[in-house]
C-alpha positions as a Markdown table, in Angstrom:
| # | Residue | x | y | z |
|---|---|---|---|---|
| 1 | Unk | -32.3 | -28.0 | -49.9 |
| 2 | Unk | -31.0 | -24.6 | -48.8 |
| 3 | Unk | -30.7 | -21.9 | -52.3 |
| 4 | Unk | -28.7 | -19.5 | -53.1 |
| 5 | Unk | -28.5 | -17.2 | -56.5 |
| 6 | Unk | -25.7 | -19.1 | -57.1 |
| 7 | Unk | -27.1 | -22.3 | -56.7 |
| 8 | Unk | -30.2 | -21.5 | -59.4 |
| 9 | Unk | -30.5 | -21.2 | -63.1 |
| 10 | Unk | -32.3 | -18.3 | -64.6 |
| 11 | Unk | -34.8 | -18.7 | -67.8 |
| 12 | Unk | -35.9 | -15.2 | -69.2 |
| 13 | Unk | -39.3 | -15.1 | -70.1 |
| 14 | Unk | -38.4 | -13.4 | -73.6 |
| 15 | Unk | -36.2 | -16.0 | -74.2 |
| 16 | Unk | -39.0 | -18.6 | -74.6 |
| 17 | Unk | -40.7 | -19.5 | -77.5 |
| 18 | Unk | -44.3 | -18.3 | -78.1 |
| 19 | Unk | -47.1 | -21.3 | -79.8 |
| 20 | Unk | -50.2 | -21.3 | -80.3 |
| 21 | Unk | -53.2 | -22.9 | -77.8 |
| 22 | Unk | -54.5 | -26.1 | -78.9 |
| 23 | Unk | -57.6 | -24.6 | -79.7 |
| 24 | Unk | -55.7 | -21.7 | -81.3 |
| 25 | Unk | -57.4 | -19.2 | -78.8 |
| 26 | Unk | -54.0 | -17.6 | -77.7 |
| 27 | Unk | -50.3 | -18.3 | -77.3 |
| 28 | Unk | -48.3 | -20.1 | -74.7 |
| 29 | Unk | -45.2 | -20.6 | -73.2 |
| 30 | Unk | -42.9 | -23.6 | -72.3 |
| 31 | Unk | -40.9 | -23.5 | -69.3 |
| 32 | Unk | -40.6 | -27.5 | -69.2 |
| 33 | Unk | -41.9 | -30.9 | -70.4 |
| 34 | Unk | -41.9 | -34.4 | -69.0 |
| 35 | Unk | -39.5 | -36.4 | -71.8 |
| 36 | Unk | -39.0 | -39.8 | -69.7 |
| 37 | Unk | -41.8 | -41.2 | -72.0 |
| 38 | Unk | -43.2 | -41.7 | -75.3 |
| 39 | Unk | -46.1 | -39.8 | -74.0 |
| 40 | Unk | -44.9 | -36.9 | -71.4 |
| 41 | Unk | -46.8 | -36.9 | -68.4 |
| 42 | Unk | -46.5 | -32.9 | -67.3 |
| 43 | Unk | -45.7 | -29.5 | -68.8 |
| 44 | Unk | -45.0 | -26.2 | -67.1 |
| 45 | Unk | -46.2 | -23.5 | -69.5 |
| 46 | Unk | -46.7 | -19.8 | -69.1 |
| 47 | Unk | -49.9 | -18.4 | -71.4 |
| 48 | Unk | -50.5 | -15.5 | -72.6 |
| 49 | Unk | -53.9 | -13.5 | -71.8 |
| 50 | Unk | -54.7 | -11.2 | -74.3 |
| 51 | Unk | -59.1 | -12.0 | -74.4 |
| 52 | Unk | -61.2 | -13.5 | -73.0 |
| 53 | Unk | -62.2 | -17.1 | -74.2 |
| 54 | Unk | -62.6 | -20.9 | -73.6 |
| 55 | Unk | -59.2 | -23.2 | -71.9 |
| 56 | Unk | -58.5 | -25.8 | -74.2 |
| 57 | Unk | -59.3 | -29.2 | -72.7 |
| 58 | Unk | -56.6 | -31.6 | -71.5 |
| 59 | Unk | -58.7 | -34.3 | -70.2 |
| 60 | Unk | -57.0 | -36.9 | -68.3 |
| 61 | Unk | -55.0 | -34.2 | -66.6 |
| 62 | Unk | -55.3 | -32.4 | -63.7 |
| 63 | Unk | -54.5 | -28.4 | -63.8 |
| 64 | Unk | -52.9 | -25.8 | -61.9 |
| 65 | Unk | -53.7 | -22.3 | -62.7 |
| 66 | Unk | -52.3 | -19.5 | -61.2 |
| 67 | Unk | -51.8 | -15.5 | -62.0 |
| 68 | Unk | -48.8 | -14.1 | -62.7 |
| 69 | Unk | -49.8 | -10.4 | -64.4 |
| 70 | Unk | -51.0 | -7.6 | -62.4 |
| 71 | Unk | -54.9 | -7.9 | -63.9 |
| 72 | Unk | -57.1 | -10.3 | -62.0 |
| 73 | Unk | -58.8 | -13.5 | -64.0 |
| 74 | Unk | -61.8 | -14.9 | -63.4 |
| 75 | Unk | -62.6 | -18.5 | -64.7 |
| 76 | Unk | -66.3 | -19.5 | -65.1 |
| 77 | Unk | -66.9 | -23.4 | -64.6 |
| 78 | Unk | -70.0 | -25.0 | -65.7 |
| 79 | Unk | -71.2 | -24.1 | -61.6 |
| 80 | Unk | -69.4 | -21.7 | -60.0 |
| 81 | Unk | -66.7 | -18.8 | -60.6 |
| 82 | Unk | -62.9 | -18.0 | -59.2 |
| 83 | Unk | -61.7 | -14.6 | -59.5 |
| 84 | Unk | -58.2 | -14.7 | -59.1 |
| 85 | Unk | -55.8 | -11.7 | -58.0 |
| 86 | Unk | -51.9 | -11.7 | -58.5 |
| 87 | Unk | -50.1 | -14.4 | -56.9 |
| 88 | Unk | -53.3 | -16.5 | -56.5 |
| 89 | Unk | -53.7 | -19.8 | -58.1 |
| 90 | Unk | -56.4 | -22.7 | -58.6 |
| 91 | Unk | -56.5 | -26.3 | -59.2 |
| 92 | Unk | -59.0 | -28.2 | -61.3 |
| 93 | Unk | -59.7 | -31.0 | -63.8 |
| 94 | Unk | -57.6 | -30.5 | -67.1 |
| 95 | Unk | -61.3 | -31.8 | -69.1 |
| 96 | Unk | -63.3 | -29.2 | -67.1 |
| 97 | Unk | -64.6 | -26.7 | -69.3 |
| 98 | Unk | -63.4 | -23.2 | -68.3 |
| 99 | Unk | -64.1 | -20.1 | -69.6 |
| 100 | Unk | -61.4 | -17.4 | -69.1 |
| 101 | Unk | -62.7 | -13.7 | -68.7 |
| 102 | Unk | -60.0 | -10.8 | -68.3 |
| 103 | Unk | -62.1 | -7.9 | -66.2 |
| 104 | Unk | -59.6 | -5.3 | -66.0 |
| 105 | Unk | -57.4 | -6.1 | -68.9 |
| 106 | Unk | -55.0 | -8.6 | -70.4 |
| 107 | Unk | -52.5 | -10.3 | -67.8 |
| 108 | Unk | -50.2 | -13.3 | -67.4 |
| 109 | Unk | -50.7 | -16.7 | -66.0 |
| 110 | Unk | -49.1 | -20.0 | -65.3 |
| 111 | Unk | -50.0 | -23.6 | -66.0 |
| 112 | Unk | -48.8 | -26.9 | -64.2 |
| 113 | Unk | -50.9 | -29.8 | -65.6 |
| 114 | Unk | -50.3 | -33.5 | -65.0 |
| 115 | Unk | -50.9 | -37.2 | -65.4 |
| 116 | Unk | -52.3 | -37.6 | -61.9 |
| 117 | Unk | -51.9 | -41.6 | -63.2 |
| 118 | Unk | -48.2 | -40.4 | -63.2 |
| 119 | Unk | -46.8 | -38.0 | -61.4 |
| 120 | Unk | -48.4 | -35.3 | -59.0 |
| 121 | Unk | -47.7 | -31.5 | -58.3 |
| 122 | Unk | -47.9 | -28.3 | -56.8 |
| 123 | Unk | -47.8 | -24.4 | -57.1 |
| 124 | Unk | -47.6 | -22.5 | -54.1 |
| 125 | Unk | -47.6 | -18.5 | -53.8 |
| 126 | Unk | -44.3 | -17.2 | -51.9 |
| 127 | Unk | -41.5 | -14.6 | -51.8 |
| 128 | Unk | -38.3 | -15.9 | -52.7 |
| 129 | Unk | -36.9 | -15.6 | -48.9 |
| 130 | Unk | -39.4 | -18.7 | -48.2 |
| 131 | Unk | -38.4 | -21.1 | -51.2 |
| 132 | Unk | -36.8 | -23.9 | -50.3 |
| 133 | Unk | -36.2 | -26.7 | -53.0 |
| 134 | Unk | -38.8 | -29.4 | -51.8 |
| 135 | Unk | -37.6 | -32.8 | -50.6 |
| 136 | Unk | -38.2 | -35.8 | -53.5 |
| 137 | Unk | -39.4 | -33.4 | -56.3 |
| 138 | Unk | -38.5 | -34.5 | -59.3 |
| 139 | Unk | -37.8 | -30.9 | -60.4 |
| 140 | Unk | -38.9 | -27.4 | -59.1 |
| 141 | Unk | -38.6 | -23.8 | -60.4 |
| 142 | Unk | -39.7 | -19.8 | -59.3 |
| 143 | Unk | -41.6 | -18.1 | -61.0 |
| 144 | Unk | -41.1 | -14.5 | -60.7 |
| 145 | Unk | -44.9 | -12.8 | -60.4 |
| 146 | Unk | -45.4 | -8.8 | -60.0 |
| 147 | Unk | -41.6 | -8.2 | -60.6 |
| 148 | Unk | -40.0 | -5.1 | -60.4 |
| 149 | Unk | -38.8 | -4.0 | -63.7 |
| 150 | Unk | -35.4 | -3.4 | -62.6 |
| 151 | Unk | -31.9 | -4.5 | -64.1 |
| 152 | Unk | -30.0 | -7.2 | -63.3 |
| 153 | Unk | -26.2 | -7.0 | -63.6 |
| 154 | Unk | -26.7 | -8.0 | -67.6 |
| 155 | Unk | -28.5 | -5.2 | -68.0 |
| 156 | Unk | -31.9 | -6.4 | -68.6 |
| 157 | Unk | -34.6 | -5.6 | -67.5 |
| 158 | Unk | -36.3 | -8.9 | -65.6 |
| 159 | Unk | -40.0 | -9.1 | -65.2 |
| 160 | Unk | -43.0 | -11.7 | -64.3 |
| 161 | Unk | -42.7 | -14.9 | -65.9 |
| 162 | Unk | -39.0 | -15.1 | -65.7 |
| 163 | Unk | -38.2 | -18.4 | -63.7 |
| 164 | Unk | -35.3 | -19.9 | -61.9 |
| 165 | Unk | -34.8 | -23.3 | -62.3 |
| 166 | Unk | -33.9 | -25.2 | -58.4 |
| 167 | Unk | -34.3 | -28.6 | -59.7 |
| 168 | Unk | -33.9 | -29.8 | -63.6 |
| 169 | Unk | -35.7 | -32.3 | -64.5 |
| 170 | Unk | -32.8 | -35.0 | -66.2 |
| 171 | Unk | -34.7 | -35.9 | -69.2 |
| 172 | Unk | -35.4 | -32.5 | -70.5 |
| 173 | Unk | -33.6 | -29.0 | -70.2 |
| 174 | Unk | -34.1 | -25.6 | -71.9 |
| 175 | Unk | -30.3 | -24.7 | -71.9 |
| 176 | Unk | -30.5 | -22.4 | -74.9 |
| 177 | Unk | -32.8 | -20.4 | -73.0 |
| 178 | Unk | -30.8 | -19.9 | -69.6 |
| 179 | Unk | -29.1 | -17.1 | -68.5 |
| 180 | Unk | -25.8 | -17.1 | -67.0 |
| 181 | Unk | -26.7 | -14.8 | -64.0 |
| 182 | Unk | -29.7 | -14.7 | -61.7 |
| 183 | Unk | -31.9 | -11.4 | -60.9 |
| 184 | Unk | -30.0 | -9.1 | -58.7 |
| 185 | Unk | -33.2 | -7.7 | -57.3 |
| 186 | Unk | -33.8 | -11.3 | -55.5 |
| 187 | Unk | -31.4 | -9.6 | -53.0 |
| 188 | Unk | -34.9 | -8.5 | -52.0 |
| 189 | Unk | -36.7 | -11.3 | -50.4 |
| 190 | Unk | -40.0 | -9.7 | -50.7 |
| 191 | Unk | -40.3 | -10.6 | -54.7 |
| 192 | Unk | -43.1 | -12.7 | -55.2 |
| 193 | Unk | -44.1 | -15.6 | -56.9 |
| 194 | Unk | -44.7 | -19.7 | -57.2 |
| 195 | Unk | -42.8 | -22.4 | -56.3 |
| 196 | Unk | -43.6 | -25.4 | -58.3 |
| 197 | Unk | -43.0 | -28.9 | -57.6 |
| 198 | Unk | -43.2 | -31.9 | -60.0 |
| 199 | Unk | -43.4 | -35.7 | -58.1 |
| 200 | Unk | -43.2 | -38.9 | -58.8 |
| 201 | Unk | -47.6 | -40.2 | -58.2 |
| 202 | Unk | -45.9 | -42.7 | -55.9 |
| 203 | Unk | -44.1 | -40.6 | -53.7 |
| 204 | Unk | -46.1 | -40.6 | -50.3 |
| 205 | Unk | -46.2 | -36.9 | -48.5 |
| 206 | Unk | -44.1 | -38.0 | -45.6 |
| 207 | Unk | -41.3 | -38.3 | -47.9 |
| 208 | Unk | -41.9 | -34.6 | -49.5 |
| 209 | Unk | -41.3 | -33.5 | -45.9 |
């Protein structure tokens, strides 16, 4: 599906709620939650980096991790390391133990983790002149990474970690938190970010295409 900035919904970043880890060891986010079920099978989060420290652990769930602040991360596994720049992104088990270290400062990053039992997803790096709403998502969204701080016509000041919202998932939407216009600054399709997609576990990859 072609988009347009007329054809998206905008969430602020300031607009969304801050909470606490589940292992208190910083704050996070929500952007969106699976609520077809008693028990929701994904959430789309944006955490806060302030220190270093150990990910909670969401085992069961598979975990997409990608940076949306201008300081790199590096997460230490049990065997190895990633160092991740702006704009990259990693996927691993949600029950992994992960250690988060910050080398050049706090940042910003954003989570996709799912019931792979479920439902299935992705987070792909892009500029906004590439996104296209991907065929037989159940929802997708933007997410705005190394934004210029620039007004939009509201005059606010949009930055990373505001999202536009493609698809809305039915079940679930964060309407108090929208904003009636999109960025003005998308005019510029070199912004970067993610696109992230949320499917159905059944859906093959020939009907994604």
């Amino acid at each position: 599906m072609t988009l347009s900035l007329e054809t998206v919904h905008c969430l602020p970043w300031r607009n969304l709620e801050a909470v606490r880890w589940k292992n208190g060891g910083g704050t996070t986010r929500e952007v969106a939650c699976d609520a077809s079920a008693s028990e929701p099978g994904w959430r789309l989060s944006i955490a806060d980096l302030d220190r270093a420290g150990p990910f909670s652990s969401f085992s069961g769930w598979q975990r997409c991790f990608g940076v949306l602040g201008r300081h790199p991360v590096t997460l230490a596994f049990g065997d190895r390391e990633v160092g991740l720049s702006l704009a990259e992104s990693v996927v691993f088990s949600g029950g992994e133990p992960v250690d988060c270290r910050l080398p050049e400062g706090p940042s910003l990053a954003l989570n996709l983790m799912f019931d792979p039992a479920r439902w299935d997803g992705s987070m792909k790096p892009c500029h906004w002149d590439d996104v296209v709403c991907p065929k037989g998502c159940e929802a997708a969204w933007f997410v705005l990474a190394a934004c210029p701080t620039q007004p939009s016509q509201g005059g606010c000041t949009w930055m990373a970690g505001d999202t536009l919202v493609l698809k809305s998932h039915p079940a679930r939407r964060n309407e108090r938190c929208f904003d009636a216009s999109a960025p003005t600054f998308l005019a510029d399709t070199s912004v970067a970010g993610f696109l992230i997609a949320i499917y159905p576990a059944q859906l093959s990859s020939k009907e994604r295409k």
